[in-house]
C-alpha positions as CSV (number, residue, x, y, z in Angstrom):
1,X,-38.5,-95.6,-62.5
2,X,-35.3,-96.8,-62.1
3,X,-32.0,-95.9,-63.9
4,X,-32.4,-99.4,-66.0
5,X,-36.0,-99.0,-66.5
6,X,-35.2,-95.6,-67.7
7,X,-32.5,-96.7,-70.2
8,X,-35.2,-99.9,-71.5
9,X,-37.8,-97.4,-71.7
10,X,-35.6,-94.8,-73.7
11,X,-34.5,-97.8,-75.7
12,X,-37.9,-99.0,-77.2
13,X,-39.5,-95.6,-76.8
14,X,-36.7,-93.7,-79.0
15,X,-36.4,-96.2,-81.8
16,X,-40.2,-96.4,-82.1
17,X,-40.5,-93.0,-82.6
18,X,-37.5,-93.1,-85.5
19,X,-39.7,-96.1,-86.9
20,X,-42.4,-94.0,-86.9
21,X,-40.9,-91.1,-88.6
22,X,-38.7,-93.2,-91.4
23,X,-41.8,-95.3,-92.4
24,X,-43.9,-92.5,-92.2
25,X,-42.5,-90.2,-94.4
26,X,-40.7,-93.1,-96.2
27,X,-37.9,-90.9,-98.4
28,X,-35.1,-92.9,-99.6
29,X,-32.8,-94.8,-97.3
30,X,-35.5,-93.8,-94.3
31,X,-35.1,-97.2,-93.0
32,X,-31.5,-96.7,-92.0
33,X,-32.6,-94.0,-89.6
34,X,-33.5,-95.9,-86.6
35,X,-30.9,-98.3,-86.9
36,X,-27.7,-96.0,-87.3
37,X,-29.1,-94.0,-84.2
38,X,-30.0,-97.5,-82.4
39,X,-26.0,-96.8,-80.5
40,X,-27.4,-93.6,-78.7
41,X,-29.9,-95.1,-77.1
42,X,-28.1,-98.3,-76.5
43,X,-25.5,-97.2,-74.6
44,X,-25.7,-96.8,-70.6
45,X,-24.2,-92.9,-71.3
46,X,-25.3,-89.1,-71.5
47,X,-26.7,-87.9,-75.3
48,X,-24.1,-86.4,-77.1
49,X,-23.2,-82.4,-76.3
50,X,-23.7,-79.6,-78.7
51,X,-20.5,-79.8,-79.3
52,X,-20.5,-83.6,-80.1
53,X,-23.5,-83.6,-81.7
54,X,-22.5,-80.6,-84.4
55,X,-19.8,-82.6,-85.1
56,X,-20.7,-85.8,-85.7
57,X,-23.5,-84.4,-88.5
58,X,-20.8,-82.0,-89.9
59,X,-18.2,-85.3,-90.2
60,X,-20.9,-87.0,-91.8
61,X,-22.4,-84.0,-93.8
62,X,-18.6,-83.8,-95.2
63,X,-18.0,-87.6,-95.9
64,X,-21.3,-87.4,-97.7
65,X,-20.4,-84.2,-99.8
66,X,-16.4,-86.4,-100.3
67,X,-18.5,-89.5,-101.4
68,X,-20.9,-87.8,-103.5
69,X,-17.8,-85.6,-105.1
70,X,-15.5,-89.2,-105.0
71,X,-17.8,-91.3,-106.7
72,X,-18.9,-88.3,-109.9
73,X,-14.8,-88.1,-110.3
74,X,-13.6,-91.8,-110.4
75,X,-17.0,-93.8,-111.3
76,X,-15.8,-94.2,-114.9
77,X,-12.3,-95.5,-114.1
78,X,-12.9,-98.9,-112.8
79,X,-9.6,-100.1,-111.1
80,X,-8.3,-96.5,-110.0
81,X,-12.2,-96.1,-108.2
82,X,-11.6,-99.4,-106.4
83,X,-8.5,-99.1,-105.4
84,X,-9.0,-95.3,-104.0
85,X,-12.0,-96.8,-102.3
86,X,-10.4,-99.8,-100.4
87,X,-7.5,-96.9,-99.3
88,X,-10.1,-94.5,-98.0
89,X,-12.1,-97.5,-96.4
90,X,-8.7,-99.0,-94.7
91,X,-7.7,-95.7,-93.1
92,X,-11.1,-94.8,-91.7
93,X,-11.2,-98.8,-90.2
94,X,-7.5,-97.4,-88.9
95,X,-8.2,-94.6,-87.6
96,X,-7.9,-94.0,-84.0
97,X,-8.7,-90.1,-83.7
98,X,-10.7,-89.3,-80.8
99,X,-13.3,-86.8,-83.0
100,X,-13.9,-90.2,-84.7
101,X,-16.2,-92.1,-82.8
102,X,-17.2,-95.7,-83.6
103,X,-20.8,-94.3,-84.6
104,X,-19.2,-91.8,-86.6
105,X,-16.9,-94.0,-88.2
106,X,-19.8,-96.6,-89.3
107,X,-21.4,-93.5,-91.4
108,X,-18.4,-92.9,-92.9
109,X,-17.8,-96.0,-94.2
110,X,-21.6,-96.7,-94.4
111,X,-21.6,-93.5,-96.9
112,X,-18.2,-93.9,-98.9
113,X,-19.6,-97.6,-99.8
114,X,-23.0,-97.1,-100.6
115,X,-23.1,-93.6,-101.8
116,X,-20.7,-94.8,-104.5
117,X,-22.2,-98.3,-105.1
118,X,-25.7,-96.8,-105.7
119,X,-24.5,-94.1,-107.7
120,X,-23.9,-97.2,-110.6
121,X,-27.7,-96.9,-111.3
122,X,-27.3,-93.1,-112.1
123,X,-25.5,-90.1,-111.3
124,X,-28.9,-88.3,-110.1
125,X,-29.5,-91.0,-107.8
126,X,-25.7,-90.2,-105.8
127,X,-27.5,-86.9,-105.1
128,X,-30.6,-88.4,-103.6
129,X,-28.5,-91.2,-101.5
130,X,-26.5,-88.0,-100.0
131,X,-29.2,-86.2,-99.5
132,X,-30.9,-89.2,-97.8
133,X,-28.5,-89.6,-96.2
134,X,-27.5,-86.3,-94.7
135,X,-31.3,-86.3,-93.3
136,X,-30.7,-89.5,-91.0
137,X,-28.5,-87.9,-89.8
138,X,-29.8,-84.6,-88.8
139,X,-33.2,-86.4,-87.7
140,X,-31.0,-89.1,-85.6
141,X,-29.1,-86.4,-83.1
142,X,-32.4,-84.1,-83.3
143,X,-34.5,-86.8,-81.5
144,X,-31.7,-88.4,-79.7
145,X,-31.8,-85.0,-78.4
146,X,-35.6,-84.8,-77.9
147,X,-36.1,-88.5,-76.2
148,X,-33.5,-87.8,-73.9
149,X,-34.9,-84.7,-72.6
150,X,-38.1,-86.5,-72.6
151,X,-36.6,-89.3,-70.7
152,X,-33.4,-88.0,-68.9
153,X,-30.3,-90.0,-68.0
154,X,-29.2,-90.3,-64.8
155,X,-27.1,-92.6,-64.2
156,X,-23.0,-91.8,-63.3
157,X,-20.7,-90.5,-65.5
158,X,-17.7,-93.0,-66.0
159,X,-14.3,-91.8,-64.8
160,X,-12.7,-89.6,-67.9
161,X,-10.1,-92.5,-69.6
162,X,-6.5,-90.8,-69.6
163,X,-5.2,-89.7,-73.1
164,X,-4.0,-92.6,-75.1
165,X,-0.5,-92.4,-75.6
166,X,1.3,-93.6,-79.4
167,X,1.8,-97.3,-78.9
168,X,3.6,-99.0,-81.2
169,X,1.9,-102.3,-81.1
170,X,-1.8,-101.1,-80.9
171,X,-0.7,-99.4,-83.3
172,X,0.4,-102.5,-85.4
173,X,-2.8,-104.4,-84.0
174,X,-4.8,-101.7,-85.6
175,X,-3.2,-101.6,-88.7
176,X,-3.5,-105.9,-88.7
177,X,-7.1,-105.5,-87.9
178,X,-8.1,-102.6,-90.5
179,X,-6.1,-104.9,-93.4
180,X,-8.3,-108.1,-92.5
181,X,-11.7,-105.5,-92.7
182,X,-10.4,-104.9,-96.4
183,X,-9.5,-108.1,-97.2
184,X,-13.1,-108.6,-96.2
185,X,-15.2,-105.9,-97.1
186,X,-13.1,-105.8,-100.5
187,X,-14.5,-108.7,-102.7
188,X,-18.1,-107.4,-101.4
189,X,-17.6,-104.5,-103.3
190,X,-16.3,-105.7,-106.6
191,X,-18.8,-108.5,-106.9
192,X,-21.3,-105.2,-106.4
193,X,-20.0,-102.9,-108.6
194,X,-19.2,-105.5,-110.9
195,X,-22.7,-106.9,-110.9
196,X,-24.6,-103.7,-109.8
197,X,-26.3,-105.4,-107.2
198,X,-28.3,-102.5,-105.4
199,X,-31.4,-105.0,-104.5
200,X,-29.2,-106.2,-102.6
201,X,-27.3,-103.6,-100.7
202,X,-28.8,-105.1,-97.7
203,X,-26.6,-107.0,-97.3
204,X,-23.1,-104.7,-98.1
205,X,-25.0,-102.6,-95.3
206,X,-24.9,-105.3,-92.7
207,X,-21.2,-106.3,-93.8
208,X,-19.9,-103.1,-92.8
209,X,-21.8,-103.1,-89.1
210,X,-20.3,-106.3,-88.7
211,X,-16.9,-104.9,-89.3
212,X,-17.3,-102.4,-87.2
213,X,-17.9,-104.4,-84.0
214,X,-14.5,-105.5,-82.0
215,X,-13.8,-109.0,-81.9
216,X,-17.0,-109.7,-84.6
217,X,-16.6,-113.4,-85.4
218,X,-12.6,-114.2,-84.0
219,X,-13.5,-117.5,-82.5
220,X,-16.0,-120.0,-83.7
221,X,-18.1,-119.9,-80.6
222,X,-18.3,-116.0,-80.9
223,X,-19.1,-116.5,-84.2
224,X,-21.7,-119.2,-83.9
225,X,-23.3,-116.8,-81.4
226,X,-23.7,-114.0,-83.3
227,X,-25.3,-116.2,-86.0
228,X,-27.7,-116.7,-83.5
229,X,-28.4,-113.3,-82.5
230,X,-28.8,-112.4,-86.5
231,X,-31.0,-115.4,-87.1
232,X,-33.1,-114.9,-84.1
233,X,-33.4,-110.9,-84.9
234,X,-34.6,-112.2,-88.3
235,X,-37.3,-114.9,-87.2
236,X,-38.9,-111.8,-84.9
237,X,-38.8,-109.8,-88.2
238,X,-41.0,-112.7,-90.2
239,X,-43.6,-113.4,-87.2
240,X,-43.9,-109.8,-86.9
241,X,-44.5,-109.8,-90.7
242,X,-46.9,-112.0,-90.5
243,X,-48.7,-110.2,-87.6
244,X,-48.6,-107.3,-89.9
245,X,-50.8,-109.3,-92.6
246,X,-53.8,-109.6,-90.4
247,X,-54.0,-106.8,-89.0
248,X,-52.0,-104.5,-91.5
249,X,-52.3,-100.7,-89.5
250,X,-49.6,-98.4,-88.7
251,X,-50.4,-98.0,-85.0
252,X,-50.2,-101.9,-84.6
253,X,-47.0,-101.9,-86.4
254,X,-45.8,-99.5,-84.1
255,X,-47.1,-101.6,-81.3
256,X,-45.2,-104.4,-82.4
257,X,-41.7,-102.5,-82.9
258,X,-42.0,-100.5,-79.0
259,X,-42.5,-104.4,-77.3
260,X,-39.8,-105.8,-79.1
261,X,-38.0,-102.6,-78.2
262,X,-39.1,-103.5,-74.4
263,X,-38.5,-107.3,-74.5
264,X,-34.9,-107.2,-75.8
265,X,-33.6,-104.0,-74.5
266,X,-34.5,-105.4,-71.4
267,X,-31.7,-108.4,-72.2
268,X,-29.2,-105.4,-73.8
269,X,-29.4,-103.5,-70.4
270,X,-29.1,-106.8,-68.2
271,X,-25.6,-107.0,-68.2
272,X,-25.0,-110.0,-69.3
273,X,-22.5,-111.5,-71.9
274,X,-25.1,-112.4,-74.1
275,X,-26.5,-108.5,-73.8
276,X,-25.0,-107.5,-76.8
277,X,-26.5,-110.8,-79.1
278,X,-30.0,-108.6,-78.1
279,X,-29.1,-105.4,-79.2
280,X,-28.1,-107.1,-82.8
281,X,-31.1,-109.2,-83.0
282,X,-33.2,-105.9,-82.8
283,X,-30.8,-103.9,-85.3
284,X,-31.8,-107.1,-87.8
285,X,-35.2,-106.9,-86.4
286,X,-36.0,-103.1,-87.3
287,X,-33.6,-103.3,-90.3
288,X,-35.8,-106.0,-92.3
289,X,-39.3,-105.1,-90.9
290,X,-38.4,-101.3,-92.1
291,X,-37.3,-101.9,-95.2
292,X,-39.3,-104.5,-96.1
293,X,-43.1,-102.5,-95.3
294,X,-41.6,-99.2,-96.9
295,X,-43.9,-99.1,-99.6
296,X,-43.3,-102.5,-101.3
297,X,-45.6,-104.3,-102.8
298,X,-43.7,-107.8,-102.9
299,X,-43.2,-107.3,-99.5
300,X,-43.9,-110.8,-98.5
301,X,-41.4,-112.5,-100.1
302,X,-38.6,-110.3,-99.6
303,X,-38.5,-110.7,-96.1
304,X,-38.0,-113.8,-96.3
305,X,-34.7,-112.8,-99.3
306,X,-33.7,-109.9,-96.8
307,X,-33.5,-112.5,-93.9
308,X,-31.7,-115.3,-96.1
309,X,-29.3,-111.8,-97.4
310,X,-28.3,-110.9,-93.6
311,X,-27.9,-114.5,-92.4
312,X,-25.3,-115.2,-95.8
313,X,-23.7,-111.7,-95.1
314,X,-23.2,-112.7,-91.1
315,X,-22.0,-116.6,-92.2
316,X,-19.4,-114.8,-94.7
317,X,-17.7,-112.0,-92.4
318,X,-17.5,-114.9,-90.0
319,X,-16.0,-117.7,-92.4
320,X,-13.6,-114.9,-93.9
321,X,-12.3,-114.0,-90.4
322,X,-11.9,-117.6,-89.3
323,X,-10.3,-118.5,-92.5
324,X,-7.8,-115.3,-92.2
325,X,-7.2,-115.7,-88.5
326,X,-6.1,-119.5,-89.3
327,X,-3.3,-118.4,-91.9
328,X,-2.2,-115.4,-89.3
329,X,-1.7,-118.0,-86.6
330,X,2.1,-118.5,-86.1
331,X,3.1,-122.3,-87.6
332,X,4.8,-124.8,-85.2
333,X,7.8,-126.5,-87.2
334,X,9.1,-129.1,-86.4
335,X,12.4,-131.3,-87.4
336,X,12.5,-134.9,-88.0
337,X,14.5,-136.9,-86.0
């Protein structure tokens, strides 16, 4: 095989097996599993080192055991919890360290939210949402691992980017970008803590992946598109439902997941512009259609809520950010004759 056939092979191979493993076993949270470790297998690079790999599950091992500690110490005071919890969500959208990747970052600020959020239910369910938690983890860099040495990359290495240097106005664009996140992600999480929505955490999931992708929603067309992308990811997640329903095995459900992994990674390693609308489609894809068959028995009619709960979570980070990029747009004055 080719390099690209390699890399679409490794795509839909690796996240099948993660599917496998989360709805197999099906502990709490499984589901996120295959979609948090959907970026190392998306990417056209090497598997992390042992180096990178230790610590990117000790960052996320430590956030976790922060969270977990975070939400047992300010749960109780209301407005000092939500304020310390926009702070620490605003400096880890700011931060520009390199041990911080972007995948690391979304766990961090996929665990401060929800580890918190879910802990409203019950203090003994914060320890089973860490713990959960902590297992993705260790299971997504163990098989990233395992696939890879299964299905090696060889490809080039890309030419080592020289050290960033302080810059005052990325700086500032950072700091510009990280406040509109907040702004945001923040009335996301009052109306769920205020409401203690966790049937619907969907949803606050999909908010914070959308925040973490550069440039999500800044124009209309951009944000029109990824609509799309969403919506389309959805659709496959309700045919394949409904495939599920007449012939309702686990091997076929596997099946279903590895073409789907085929057919769009296929369009994610084209290089096209549009290659990136087919690598969100699938995230939607395998995050409905795993959370929805994990042991539910009102699964049919919460795919369809879990689609309708992504598309409204998409349509809102998009309004917001059209609706805050209009009022940051310098006014042009002018004087009467």
């Amino acid at each position: 095989m080719d390099h690209t056939s390699r890399n679409i092979l490794r795509y839909a191979l690796g996240t099948t097996i993660l599917v496998a493993i989360s709805s197999g076993f099906g502990w709490l949270l499984s589901y996120l599993l295959p979609i948090l470790s959907l970026s190392f297998f998306a990417s056209d690079s090497p598997p992390p080192k042992l180096k990178g790999g230790i610590i990117f599950l000790l960052a996320i091992w430590l956030s976790l055991y922060l969270a977990l500690w975070f939400a047992k110490l300010f749960l109780g005071y209301p407005l000092l919890f939500f304020l310390l919890l926009n702070f620490i969500l605003f400096l880890l959208f700011y931060t520009n360290s390199k041990y911080v990747t972007p995948l690391i970052r979304t766990w961090l600020i996929i665990s401060f939210a929800l580890v918190p959020i879910m802990g409203l239910a019950s203090q003994e369910l914060i320890l089973q949402v860490s713990l959960s938690m902590a297992l993705d983890s260790f299971l997504a860099i163990l098989f990233t691992w395992l696939i890879f040495a299964f299905i090696p990359w060889k490809g080039k290495l890309p030419e080592p980017s020289p050290t960033p240097k302080n810059d005052p106005i990325d700086d500032l664009r950072r700091f510009r970008s990280a406040g509109t996140n907040i702004l945001i992600f923040a009335p996301v999480l009052l109306v769920f803590y205020l409401f203690n929505l966790q049937t619907s955490i969907l949803s606050m999931i999909f908010i914070a992946l959308f925040l973490m992708q550069p440039n999500f929603g800044d124009s209309f067309k951009a944000g029109g598109a990824m609509i799309l992308g969403n919506l389309a990811g959805g659709i496959l997640s309700i045919i394949a439902y409904e495939l599920l329903t007449i012939v309702p095995e686990f091997p076929f459900f596997l099946l279903i997941v590895f073409l789907t992994g085929l057919l769009l990674g296929k369009q994610v390693f084209s290089g096209k512009p549009a290659a990136p609308l087919f690598g969100m489609a699938f995230s939607t894809f395998l995050l409905i259609l795993c959370s929805t068959t994990s042991g539910d028995a009102e699964a049919g009619s919460k795919v369809w809520t879990r689609v309708f709960q992504i598309f409204l979570a998409v349509v809102y980070v998009v309004g917001v950010r059209q609706l805050i990029n209009h009022y940051q747009k310098p006014k042009v004055i002018t004087n009467a004759a």
